[in-house]
C-alpha positions in Angstrom: 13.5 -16.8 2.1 11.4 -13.5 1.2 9.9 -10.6 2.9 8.3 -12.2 5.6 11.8 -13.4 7.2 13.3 -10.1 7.5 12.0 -9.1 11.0 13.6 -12.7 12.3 16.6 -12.2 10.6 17.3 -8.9 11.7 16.3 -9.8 15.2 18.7 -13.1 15.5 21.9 -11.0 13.9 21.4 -7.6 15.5 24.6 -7.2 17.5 26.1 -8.2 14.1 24.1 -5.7 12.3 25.2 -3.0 15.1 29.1 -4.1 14.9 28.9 -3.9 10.9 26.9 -0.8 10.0 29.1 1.9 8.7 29.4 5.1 10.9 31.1 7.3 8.5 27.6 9.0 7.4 28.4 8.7 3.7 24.3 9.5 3.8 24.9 13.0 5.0 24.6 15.0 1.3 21.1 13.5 1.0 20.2 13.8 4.9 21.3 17.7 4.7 18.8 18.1 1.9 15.7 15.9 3.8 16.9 18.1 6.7 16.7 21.4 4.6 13.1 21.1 4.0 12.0 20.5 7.9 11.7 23.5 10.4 14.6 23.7 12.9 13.7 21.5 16.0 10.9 19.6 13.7 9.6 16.0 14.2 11.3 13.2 12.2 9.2 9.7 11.8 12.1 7.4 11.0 10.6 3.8 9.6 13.1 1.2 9.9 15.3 3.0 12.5 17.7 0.0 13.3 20.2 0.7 16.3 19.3 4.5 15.6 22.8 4.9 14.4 24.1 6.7 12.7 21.1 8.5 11.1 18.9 8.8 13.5 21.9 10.0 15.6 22.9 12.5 13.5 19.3 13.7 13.4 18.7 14.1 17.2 22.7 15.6 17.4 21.2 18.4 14.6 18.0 19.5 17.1 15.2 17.4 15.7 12.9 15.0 17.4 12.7 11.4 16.3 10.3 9.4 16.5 11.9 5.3 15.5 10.0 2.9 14.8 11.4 -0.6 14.3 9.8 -4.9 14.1 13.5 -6.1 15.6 13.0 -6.1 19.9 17.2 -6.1 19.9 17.5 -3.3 17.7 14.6 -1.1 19.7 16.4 -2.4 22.8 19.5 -0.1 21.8 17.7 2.7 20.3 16.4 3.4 23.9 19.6 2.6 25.6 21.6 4.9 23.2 19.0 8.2 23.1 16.5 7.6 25.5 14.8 10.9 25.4 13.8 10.1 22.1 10.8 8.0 21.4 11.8 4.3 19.8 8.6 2.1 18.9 8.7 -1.8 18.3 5.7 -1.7 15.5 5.9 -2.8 12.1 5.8 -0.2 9.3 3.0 -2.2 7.3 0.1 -1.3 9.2 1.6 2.1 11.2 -1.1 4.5 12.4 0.2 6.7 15.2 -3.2 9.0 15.0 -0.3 12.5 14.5 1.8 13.5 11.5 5.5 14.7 11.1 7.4 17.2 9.8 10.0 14.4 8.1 9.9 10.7 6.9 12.2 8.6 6.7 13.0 4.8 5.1 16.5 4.6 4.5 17.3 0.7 3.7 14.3 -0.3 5.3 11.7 -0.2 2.7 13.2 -1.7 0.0 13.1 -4.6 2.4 9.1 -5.0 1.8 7.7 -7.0 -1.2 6.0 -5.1 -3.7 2.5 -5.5 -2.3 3.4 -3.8 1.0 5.9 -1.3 -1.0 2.5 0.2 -3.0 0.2 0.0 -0.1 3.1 1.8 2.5 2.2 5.3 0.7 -1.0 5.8 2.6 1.3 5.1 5.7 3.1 7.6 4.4 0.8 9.8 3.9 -0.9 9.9 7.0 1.6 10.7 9.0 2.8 13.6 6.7 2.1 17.2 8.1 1.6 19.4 5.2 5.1 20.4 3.6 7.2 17.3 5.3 9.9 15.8 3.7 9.9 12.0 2.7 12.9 10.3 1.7 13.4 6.9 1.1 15.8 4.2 -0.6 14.7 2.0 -3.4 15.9 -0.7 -6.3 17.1 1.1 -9.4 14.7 -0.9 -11.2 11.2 -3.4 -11.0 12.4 -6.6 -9.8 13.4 -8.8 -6.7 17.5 -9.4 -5.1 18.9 -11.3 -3.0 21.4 -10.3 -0.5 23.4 -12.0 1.8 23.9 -11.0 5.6 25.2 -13.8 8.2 25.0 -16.2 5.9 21.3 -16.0 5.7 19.0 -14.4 2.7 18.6 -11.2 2.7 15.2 -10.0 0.9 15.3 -6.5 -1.1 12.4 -5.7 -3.8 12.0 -2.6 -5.8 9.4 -0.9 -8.4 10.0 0.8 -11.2 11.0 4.3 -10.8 7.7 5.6 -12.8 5.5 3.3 -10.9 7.2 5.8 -7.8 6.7 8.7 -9.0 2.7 7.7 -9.7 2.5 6.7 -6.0 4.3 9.9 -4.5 1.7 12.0 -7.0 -1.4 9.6 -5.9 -0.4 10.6 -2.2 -0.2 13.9 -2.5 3.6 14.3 -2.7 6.2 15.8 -5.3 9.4 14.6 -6.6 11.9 16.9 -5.3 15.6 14.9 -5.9 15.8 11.6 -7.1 19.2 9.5 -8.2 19.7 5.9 -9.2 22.6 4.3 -8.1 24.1 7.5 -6.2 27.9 6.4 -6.6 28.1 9.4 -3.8 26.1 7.3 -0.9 27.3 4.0 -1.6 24.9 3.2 -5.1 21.6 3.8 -3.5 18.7 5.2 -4.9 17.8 7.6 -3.5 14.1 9.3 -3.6 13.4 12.7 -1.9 9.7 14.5 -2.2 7.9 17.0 -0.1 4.1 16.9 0.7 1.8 19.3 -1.1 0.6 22.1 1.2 4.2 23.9 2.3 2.8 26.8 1.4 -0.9 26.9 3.3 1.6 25.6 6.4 4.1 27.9 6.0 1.6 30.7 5.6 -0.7 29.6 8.5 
């Protein structure tokens, strides 16, 4: 099973995903710096939002408007339950074009769900949906190369590129490293990418 079978398998197991994800917000060091470089009360695109908790939680509960967007009906299904003055969108991330730009991206364990096709070509996504100046963060592999999980009993897909090949994609779109860590042991051994669109300054100035 690859990349293609993630929306099902998500979809079938989402009250299990739900009951299993970890509320403790171990994410928070790298969310407060995301966070840091968005205006108070700013708009947050979060790609792969889940059940909206607990990041997207935490996001709304510090001011900002999210915007979720999500490919699993269940998981949508709760986003609007749990927050519904927020907006939660059942799209898929692939081919996103909302016609309006944010002040903050986000792909926390989402992306690194894509194959490395869709991984290279979901820069211009996020790219047009960055305001000059927004923050992108996302999750990755520590290195080029495909792994397989396990959730349910079912396979769970994860694919990375290299880290330079990232950095050349960030540059090609217009964004720049800001923080970066392989393997965080501080937020569970992610890796963790943070950059900023170019053009703070023009916004900040205009």
């Amino acid at each position: 099973m690859g990349a293609e079978n993630i929306i099902g398998l998500y979809e079938r197991h989402a009250a299990a995903f739900d009951a299993q994800r970890d509320r403790r917000l171990f994410e928070a060091a790298w969310l407060g710096r995301f966070t840091a470089l968005i205006p108070p009360g700013g708009a947050v695109l979060d790609l792969g939002c889940g059940m909206a908790e607990p990041i997207a939680a935490h996001l709304i509960g510090s001011g900002f408007g999210v915007t979720g967007v999500d490919s699993a009906p269940s998981l949508i299904a709760l986003c609007r339950a749990r927050f519904p003055g927020q907006e939660w969108l059942l799209a898929d991330m692939r081919c996103l074009d909302l016609g309006r730009r944010f002040d903050g991206l986000l792909a926390w364990d989402s992306f690194f769900h894509l194959d490395h096709a869709d991984q290279r070509a979901i820069f211009a996504v996020f790219a047009r949906h960055a305001a000059p100046g927004a923050a992108l963060m996302f999750t990755s592999g520590p290195s080029d190369g495909v792994a397989m999980g396990c959730f349910e009993g079912e396979v769970l897909y994860h694919a990375s590129l290299s880290p330079i090949e990232y950095r050349r994609l960030l540059v090609r779109h217009g964004f720049a490293v800001v923080a970066h860590r392989t393997e965080d042991p501080e937020c569970g051994g992610r890796t963790v990418w943070l950059a900023r669109r170019e053009g703070a300054q023009a916004a900040s100035a205009g």
